[in-house]
PyMOL Python script that loads the backbone (N, CA, C, O; Angstrom):
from pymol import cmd

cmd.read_pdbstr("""\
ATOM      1  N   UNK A   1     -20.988  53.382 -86.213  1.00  0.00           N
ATOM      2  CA  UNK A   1     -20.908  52.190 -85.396  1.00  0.00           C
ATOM      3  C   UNK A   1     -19.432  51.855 -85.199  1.00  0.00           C
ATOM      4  O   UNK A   1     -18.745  52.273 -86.131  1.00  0.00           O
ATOM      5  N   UNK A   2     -18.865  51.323 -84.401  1.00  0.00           N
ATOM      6  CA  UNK A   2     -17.560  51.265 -83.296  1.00  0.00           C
ATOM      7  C   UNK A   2     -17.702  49.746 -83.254  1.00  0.00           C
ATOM      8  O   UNK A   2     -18.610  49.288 -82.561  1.00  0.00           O
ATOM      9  N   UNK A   3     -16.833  48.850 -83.979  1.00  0.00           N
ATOM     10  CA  UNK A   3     -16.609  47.178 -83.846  1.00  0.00           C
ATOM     11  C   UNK A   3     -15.226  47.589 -83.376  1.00  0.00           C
ATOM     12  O   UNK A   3     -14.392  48.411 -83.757  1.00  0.00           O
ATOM     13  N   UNK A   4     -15.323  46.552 -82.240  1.00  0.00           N
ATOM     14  CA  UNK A   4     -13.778  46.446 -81.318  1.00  0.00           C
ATOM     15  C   UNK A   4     -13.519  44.782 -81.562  1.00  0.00           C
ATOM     16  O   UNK A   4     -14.306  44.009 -81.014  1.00  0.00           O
ATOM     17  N   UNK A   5     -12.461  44.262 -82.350  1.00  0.00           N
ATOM     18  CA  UNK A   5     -11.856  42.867 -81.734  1.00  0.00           C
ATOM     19  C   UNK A   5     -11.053  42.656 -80.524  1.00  0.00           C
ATOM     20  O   UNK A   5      -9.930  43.073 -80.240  1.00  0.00           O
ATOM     21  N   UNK A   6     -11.707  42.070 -80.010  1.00  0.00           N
ATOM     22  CA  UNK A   6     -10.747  41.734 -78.974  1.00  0.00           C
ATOM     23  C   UNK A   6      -9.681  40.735 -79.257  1.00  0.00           C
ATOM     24  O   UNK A   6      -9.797  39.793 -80.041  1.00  0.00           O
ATOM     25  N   UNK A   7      -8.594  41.039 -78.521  1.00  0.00           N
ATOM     26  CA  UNK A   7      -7.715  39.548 -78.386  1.00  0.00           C
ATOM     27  C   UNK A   7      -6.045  40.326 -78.389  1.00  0.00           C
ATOM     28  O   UNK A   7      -5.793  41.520 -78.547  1.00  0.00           O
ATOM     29  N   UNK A   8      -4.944  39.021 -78.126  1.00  0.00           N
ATOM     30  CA  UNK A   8      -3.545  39.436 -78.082  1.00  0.00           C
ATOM     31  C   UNK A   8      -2.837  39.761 -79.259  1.00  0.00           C
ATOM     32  O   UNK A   8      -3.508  39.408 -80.229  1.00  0.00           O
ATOM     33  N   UNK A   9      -2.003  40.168 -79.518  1.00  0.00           N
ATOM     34  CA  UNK A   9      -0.870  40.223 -80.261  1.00  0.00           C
ATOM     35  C   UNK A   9      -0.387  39.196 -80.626  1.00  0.00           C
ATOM     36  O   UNK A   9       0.189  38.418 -79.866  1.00  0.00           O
ATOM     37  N   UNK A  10      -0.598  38.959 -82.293  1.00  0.00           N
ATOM     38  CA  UNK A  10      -0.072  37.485 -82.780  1.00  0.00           C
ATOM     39  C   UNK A  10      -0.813  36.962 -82.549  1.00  0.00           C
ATOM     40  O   UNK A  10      -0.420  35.797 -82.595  1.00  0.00           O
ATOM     41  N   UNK A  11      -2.289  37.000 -82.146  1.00  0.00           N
ATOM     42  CA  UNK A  11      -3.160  36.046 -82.183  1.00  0.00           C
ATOM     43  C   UNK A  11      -3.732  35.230 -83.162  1.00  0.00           C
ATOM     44  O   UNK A  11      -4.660  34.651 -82.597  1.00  0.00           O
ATOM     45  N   UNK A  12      -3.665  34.812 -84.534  1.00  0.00           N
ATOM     46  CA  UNK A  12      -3.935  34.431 -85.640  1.00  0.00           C
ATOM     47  C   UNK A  12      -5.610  34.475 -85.643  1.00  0.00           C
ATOM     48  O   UNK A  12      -6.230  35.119 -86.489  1.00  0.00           O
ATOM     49  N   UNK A  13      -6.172  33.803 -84.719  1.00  0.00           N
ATOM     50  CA  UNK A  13      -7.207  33.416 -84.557  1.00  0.00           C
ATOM     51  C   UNK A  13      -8.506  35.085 -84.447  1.00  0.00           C
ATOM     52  O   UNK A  13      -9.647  35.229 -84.885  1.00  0.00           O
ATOM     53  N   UNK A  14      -7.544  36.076 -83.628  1.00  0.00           N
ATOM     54  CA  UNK A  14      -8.126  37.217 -83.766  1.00  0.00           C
ATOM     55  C   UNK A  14      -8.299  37.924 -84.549  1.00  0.00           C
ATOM     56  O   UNK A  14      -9.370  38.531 -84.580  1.00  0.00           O
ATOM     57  N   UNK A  15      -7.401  38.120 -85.422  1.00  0.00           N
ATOM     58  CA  UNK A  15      -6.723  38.690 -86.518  1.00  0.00           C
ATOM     59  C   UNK A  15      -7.766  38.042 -87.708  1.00  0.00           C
ATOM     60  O   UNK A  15      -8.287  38.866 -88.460  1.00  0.00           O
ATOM     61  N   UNK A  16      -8.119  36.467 -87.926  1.00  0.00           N
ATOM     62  CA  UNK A  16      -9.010  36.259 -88.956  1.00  0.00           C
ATOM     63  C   UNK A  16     -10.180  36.825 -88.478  1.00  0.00           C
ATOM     64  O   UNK A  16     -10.897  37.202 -89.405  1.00  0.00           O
ATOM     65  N   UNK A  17     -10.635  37.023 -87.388  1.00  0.00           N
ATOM     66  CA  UNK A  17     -12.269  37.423 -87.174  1.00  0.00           C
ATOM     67  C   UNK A  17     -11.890  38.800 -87.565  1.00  0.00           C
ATOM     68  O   UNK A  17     -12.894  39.280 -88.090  1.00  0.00           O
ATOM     69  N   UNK A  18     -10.849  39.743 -87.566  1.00  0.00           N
ATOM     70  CA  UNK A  18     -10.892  41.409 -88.339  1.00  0.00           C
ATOM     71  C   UNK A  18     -10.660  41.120 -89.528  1.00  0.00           C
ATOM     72  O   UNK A  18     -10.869  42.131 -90.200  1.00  0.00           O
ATOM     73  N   UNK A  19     -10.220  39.975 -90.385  1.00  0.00           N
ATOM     74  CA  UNK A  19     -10.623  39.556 -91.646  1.00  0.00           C
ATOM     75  C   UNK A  19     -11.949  39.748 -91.933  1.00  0.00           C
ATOM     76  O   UNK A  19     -12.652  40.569 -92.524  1.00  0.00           O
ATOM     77  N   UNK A  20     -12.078  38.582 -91.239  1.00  0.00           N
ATOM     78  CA  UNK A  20     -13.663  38.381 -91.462  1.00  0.00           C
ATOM     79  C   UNK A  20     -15.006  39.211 -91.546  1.00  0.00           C
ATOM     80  O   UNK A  20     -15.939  39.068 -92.336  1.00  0.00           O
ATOM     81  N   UNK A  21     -14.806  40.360 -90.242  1.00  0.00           N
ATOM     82  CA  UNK A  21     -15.715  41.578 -90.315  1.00  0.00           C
ATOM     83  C   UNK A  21     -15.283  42.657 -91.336  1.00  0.00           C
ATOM     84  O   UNK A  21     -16.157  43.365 -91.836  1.00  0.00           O
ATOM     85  N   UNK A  22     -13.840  42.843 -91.711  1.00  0.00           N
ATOM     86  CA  UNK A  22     -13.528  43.456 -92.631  1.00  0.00           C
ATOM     87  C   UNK A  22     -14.160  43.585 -94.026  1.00  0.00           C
ATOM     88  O   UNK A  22     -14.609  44.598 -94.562  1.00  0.00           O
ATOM     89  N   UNK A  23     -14.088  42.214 -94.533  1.00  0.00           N
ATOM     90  CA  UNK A  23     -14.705  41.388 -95.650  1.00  0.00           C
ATOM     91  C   UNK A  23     -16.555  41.946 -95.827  1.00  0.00           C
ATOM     92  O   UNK A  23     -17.212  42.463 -96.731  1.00  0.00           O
ATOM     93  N   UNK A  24     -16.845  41.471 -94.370  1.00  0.00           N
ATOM     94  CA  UNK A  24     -18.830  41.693 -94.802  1.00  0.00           C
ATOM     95  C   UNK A  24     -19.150  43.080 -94.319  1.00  0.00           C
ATOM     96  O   UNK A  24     -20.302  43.468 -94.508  1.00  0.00           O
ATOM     97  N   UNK A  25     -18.256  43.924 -93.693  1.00  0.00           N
ATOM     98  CA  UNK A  25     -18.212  45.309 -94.033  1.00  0.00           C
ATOM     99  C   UNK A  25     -18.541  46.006 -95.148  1.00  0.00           C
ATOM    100  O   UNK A  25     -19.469  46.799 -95.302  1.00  0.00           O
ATOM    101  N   UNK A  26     -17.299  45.474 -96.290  1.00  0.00           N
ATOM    102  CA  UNK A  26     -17.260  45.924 -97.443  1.00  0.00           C
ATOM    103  C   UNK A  26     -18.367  45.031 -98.579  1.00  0.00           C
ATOM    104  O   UNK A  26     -18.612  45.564 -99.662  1.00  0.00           O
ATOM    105  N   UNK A  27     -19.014  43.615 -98.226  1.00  0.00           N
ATOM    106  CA  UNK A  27     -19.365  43.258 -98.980  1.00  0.00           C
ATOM    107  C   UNK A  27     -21.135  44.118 -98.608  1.00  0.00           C
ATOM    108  O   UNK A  27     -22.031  44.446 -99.386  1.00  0.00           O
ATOM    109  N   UNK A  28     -21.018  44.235 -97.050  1.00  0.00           N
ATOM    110  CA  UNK A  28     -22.422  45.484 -96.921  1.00  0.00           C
ATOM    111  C   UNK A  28     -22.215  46.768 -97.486  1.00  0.00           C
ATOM    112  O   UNK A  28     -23.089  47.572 -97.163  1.00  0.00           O
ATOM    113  N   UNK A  29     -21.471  47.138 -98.109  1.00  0.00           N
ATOM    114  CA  UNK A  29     -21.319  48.432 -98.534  1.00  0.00           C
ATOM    115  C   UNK A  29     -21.229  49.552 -97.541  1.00  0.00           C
ATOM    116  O   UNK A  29     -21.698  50.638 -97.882  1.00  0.00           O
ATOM    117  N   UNK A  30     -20.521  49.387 -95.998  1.00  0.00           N
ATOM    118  CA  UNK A  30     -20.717  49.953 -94.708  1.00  0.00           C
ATOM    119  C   UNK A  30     -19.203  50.376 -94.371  1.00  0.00           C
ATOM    120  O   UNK A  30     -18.895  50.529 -93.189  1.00  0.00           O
ATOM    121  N   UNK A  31     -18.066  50.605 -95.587  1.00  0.00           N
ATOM    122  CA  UNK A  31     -17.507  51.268 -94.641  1.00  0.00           C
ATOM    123  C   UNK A  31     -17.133  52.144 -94.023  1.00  0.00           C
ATOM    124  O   UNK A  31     -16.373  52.227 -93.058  1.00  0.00           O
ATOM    125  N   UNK A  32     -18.006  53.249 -94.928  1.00  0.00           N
ATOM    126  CA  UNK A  32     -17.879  54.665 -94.349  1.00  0.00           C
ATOM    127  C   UNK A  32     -18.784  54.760 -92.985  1.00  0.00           C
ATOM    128  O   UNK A  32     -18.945  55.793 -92.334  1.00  0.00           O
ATOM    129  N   UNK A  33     -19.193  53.819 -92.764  1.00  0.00           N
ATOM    130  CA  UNK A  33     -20.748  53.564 -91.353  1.00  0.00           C
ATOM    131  C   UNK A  33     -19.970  52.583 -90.236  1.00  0.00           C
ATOM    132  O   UNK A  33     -20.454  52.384 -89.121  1.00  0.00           O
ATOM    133  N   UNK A  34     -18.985  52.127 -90.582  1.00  0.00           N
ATOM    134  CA  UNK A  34     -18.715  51.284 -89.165  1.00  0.00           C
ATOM    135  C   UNK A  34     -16.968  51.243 -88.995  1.00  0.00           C
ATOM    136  O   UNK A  34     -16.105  50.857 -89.782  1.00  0.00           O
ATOM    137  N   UNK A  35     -16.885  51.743 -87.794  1.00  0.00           N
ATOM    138  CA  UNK A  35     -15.172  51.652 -87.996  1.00  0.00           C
ATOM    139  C   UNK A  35     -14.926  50.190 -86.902  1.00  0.00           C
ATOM    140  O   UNK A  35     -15.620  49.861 -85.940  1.00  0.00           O
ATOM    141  N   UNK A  36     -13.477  49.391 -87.561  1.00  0.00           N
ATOM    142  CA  UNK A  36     -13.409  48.254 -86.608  1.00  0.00           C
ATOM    143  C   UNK A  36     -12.005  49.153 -85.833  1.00  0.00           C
ATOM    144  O   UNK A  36     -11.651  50.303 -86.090  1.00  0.00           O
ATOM    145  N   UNK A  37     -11.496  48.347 -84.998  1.00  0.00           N
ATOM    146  CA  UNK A  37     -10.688  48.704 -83.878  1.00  0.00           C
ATOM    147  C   UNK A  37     -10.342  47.252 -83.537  1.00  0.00           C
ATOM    148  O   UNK A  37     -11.245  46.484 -83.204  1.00  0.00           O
ATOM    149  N   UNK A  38      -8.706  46.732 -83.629  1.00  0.00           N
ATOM    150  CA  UNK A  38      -8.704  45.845 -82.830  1.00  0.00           C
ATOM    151  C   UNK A  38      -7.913  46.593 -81.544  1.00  0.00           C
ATOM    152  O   UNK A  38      -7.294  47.637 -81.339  1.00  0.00           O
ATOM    153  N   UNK A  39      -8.280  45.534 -80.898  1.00  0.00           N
ATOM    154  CA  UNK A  39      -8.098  46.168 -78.881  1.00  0.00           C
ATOM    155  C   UNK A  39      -6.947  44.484 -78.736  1.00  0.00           C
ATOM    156  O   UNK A  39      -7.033  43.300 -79.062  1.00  0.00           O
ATOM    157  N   UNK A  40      -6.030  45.339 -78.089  1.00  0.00           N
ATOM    158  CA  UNK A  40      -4.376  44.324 -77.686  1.00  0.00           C
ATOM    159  C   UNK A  40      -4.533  44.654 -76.455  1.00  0.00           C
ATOM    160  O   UNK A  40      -4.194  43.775 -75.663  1.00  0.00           O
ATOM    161  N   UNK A  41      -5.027  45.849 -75.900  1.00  0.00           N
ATOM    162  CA  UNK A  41      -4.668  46.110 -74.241  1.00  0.00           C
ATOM    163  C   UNK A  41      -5.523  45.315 -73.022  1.00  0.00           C
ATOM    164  O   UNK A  41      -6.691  45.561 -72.720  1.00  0.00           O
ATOM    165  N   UNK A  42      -4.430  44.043 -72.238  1.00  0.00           N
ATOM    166  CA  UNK A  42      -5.012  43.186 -71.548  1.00  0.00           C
ATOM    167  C   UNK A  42      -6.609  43.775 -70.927  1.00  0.00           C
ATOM    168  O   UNK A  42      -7.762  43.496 -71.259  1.00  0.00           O
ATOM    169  N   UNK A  43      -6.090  44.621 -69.980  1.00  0.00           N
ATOM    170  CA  UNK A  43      -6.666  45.666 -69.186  1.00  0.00           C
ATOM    171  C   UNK A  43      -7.871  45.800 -69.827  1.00  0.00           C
ATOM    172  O   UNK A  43      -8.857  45.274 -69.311  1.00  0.00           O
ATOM    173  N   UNK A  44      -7.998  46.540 -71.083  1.00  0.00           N
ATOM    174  CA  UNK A  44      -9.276  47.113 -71.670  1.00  0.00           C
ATOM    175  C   UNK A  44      -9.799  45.919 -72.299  1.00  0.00           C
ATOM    176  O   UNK A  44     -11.019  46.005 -72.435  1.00  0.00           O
ATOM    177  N   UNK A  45      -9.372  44.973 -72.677  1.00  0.00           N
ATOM    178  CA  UNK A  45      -9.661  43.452 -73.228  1.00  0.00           C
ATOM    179  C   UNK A  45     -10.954  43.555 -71.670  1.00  0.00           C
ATOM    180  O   UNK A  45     -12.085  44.032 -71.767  1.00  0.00           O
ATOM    181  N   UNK A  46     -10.364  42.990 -70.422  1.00  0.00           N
ATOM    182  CA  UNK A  46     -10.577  42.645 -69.234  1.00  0.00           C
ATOM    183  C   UNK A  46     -11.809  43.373 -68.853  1.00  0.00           C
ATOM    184  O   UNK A  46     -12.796  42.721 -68.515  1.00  0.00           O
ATOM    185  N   UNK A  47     -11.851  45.141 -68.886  1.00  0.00           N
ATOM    186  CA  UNK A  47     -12.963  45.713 -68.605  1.00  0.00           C
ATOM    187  C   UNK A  47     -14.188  45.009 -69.044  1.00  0.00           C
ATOM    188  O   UNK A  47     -15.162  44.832 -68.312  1.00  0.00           O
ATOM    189  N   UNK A  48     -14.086  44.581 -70.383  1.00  0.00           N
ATOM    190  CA  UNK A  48     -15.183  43.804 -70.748  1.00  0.00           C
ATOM    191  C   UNK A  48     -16.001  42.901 -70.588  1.00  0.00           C
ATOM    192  O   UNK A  48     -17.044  42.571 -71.151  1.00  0.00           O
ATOM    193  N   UNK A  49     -15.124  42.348 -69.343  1.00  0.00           N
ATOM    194  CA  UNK A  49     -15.589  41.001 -68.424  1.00  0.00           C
ATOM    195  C   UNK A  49     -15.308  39.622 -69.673  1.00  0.00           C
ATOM    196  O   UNK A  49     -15.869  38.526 -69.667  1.00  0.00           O
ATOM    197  N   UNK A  50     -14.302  40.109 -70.637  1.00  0.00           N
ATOM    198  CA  UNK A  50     -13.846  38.757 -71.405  1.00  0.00           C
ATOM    199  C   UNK A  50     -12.387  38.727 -70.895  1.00  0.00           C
ATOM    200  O   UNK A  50     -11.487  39.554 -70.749  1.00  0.00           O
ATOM    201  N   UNK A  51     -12.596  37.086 -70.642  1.00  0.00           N
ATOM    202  CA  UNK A  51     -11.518  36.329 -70.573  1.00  0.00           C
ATOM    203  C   UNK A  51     -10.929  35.516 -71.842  1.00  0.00           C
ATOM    204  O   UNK A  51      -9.713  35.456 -72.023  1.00  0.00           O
ATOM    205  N   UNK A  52     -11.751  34.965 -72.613  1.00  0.00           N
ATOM    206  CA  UNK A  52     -11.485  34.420 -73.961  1.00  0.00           C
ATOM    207  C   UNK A  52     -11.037  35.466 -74.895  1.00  0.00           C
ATOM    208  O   UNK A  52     -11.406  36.603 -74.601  1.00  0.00           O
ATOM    209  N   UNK A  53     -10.602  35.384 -75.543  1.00  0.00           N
ATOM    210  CA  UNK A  53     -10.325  36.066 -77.367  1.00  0.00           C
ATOM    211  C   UNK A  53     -10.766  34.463 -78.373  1.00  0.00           C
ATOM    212  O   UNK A  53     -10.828  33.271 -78.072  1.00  0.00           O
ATOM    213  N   UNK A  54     -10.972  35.168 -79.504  1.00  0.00           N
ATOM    214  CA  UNK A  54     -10.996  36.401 -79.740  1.00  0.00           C
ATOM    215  C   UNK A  54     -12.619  37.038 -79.262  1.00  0.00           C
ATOM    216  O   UNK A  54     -13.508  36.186 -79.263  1.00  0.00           O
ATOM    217  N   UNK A  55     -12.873  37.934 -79.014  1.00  0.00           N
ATOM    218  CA  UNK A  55     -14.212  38.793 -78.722  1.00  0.00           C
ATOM    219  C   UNK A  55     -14.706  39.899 -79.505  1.00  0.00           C
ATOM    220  O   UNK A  55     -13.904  40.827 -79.613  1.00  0.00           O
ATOM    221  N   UNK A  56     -16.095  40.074 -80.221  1.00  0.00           N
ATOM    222  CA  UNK A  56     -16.313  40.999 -80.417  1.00  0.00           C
ATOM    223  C   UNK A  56     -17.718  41.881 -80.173  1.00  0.00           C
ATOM    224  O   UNK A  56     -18.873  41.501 -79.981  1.00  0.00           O
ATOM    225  N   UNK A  57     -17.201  43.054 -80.250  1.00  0.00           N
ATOM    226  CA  UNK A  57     -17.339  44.123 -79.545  1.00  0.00           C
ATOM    227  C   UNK A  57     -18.415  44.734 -80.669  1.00  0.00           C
ATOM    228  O   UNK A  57     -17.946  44.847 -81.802  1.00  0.00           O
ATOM    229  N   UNK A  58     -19.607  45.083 -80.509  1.00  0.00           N
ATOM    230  CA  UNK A  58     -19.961  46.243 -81.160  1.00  0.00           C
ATOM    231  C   UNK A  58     -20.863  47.287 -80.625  1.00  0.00           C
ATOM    232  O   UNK A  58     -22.053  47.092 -80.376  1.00  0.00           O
ATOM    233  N   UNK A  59     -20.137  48.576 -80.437  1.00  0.00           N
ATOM    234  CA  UNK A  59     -20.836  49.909 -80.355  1.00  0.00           C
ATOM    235  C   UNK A  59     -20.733  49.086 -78.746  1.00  0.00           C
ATOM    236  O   UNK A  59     -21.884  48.950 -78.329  1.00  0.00           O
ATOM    237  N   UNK A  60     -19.775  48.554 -77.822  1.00  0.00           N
ATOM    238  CA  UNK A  60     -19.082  48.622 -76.513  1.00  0.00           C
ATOM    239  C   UNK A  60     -19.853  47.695 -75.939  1.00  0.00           C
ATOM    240  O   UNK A  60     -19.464  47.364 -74.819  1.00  0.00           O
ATOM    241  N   UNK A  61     -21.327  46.884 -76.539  1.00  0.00           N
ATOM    242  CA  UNK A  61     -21.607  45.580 -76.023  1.00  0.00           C
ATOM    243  C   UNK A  61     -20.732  44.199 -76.792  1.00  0.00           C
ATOM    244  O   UNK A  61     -20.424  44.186 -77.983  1.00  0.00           O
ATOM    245  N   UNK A  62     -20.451  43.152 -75.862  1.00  0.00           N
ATOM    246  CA  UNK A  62     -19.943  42.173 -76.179  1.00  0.00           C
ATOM    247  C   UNK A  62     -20.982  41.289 -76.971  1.00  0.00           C
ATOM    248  O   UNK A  62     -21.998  40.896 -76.398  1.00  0.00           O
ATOM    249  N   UNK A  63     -20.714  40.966 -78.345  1.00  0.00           N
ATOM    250  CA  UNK A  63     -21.578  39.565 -78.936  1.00  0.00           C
ATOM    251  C   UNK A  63     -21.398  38.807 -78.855  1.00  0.00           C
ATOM    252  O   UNK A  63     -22.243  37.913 -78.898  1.00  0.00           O
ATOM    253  N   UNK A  64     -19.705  38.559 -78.616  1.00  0.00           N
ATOM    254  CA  UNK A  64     -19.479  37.211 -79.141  1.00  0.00           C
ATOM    255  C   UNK A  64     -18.289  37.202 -78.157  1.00  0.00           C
ATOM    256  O   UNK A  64     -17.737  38.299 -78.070  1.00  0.00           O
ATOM    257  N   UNK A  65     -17.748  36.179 -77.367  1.00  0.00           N
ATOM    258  CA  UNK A  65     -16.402  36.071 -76.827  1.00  0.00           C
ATOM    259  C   UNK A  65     -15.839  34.504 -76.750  1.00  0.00           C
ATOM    260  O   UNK A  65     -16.721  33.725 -76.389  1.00  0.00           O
ATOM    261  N   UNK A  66     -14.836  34.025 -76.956  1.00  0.00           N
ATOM    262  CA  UNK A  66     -14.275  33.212 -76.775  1.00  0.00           C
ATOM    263  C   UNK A  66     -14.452  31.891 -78.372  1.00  0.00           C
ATOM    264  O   UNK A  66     -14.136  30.709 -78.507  1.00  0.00           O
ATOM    265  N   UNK A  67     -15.008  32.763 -79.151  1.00  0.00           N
ATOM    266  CA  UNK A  67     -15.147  31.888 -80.203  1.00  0.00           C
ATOM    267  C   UNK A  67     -15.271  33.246 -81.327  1.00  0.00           C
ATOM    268  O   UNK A  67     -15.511  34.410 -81.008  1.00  0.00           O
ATOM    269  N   UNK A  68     -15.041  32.734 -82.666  1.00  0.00           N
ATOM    270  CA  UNK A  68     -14.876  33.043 -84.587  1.00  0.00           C
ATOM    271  C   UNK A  68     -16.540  33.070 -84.410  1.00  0.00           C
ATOM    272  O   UNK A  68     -16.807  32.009 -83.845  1.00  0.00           O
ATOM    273  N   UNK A  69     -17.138  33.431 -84.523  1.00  0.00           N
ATOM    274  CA  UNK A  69     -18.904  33.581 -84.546  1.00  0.00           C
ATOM    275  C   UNK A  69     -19.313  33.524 -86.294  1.00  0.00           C
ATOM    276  O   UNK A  69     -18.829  34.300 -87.119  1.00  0.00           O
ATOM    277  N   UNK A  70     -19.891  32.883 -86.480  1.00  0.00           N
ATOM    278  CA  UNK A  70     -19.571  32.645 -88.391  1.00  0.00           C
ATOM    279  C   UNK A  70     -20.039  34.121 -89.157  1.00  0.00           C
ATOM    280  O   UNK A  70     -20.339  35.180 -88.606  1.00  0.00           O
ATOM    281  N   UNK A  71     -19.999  33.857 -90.364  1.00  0.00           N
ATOM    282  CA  UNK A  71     -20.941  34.910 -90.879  1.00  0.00           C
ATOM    283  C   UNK A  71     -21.888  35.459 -90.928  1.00  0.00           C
ATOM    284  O   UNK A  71     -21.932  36.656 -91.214  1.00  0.00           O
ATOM    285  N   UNK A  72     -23.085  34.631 -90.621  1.00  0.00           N
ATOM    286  CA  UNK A  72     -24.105  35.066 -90.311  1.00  0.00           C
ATOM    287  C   UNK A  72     -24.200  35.645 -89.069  1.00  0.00           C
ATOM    288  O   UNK A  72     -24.540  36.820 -88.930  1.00  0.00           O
ATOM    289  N   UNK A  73     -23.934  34.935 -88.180  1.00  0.00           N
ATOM    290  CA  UNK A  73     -23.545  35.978 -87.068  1.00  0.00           C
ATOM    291  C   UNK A  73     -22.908  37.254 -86.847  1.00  0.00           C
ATOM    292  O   UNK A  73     -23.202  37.990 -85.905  1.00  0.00           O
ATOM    293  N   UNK A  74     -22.297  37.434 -87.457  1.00  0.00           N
ATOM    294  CA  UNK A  74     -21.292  38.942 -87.872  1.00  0.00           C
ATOM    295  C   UNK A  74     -22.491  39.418 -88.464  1.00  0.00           C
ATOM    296  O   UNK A  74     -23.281  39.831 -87.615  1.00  0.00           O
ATOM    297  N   UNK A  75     -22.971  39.515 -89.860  1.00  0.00           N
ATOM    298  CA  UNK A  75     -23.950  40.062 -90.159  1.00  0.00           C
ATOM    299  C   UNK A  75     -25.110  40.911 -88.999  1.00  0.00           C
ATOM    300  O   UNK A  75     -25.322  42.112 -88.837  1.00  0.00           O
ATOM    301  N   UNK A  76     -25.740  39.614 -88.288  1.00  0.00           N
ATOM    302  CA  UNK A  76     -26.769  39.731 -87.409  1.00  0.00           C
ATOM    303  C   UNK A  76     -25.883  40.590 -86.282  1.00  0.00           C
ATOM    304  O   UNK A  76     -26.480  41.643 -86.060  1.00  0.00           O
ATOM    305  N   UNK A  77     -24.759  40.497 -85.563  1.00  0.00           N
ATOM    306  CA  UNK A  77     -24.391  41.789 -84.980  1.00  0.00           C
ATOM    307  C   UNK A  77     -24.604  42.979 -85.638  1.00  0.00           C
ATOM    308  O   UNK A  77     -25.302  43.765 -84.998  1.00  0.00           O
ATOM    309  N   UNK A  78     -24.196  43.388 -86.793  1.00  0.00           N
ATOM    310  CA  UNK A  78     -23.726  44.944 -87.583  1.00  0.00           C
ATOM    311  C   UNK A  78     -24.911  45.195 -87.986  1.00  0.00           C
ATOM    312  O   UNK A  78     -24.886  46.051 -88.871  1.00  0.00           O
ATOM    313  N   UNK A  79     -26.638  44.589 -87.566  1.00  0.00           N
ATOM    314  CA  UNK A  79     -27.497  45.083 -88.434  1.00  0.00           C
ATOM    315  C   UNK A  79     -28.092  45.760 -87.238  1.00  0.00           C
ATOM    316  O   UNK A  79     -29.077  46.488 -87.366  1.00  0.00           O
TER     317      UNK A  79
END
""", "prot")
cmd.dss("prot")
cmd.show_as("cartoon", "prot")
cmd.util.cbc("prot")
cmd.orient("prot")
């Protein structure tokens, strides 16, 4: 499985949501099963039809865009 964050460079706000999936990755015992990717390139951000960050991405559908989606939500994406 392929998790993409979306969002800019220096984004703080992006950067905690690859915390965040990082974290229940490892607390699923998944990380040899899911690689994350954060995505900086406007352009490929854009293909996605997101305008917000941070966004995420899994396996190239959008779940979540323009908002931190909590934990449970992260979960309920990666299952």
């Amino acid at each position: 499985m392929k998790v993409e964050i979306l969002g800019s460079s220096g984004c703080s706000t992006c950067e905690g949501l690859k915390e965040d999936v990082r974290n229940l990755v490892q607390e699923m015992g998944k990380e040899n099963e899911i690689e994350i990717v954060k995505v900086e390139d406007p352009a490929k951000v854009a293909s996605y039809g997101v305008m917000s960050t941070p966004a995420l991405v899994v396996d190239g559908e959008v779940k979540y865009k323009g908002k931190v989606p909590s934990d449970e939500e992260i979960r309920e994406a990666l299952s």
